[in-house]
Phi, psi and omega in degrees: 000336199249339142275325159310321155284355160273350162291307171303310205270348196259325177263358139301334158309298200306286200296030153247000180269317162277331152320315170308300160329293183263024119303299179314321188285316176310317191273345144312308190286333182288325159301316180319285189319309195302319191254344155271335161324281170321331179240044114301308197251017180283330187293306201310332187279284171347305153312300193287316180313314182300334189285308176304320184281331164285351127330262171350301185287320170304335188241280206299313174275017158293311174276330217291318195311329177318296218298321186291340167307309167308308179297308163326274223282320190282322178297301183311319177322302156001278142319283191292357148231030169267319196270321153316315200272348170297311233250326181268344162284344183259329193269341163300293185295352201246335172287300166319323192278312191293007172265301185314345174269345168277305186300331190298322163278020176273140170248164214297164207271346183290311201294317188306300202271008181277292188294351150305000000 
């Protein structure tokens, strides 16, 4: 009886041992899985930031390229009214001088009504 119960005692030890065993592997695997779970979705977050920051990067340069299309177009306004306002100073001084060359050759309303 008593090896029979040492007997007993013995294979109930192994099959809690081994039950322990494969409970620990499962909860190793279940940890593994846990963990690759998490850096699938640690990838995914990862993903959408790069996607949102390449968004992001896509819309400043669209504007920053507006503004320089603008800074062209305000510099030609710029230019072509530079070159007006030259071109109306020369035709201004080209007047003047031809008014002043008329007056000098008037002679003066005094001198005029002298010789009456």
């Amino acid at each position: 009886r008593a090896q029979l119960d040492e007997k007993e005692n013995a294979a109930l030890r192994a099959a809690t041992l081994q039950l322990q065993a494969a409970s620990d592997e499962g909860v190793e695997l279940g940890a593994m899985q846990w963990e690759v779970i998490t850096a699938k979705r640690e990838a995914g977050e990862a993903q959408q930031r790069e996607a949102a920051a390449r968004g992001r990067l896509h819309h400043v340069q669209a504007v920053l390229h507006r503004a320089h299309l603008e800074i062209d177009a305000t510099a030609a306004a710029g230019h072509d009214a530079a070159a007006r306002l030259a071109v109306a100073e020369q035709e201004h001084s080209r007047a003047l001088s031809e008014a002043r060359a008329q007056a000098a050759s008037n002679v003066p309303l005094s001198q005029l009504e002298a010789a009456t």
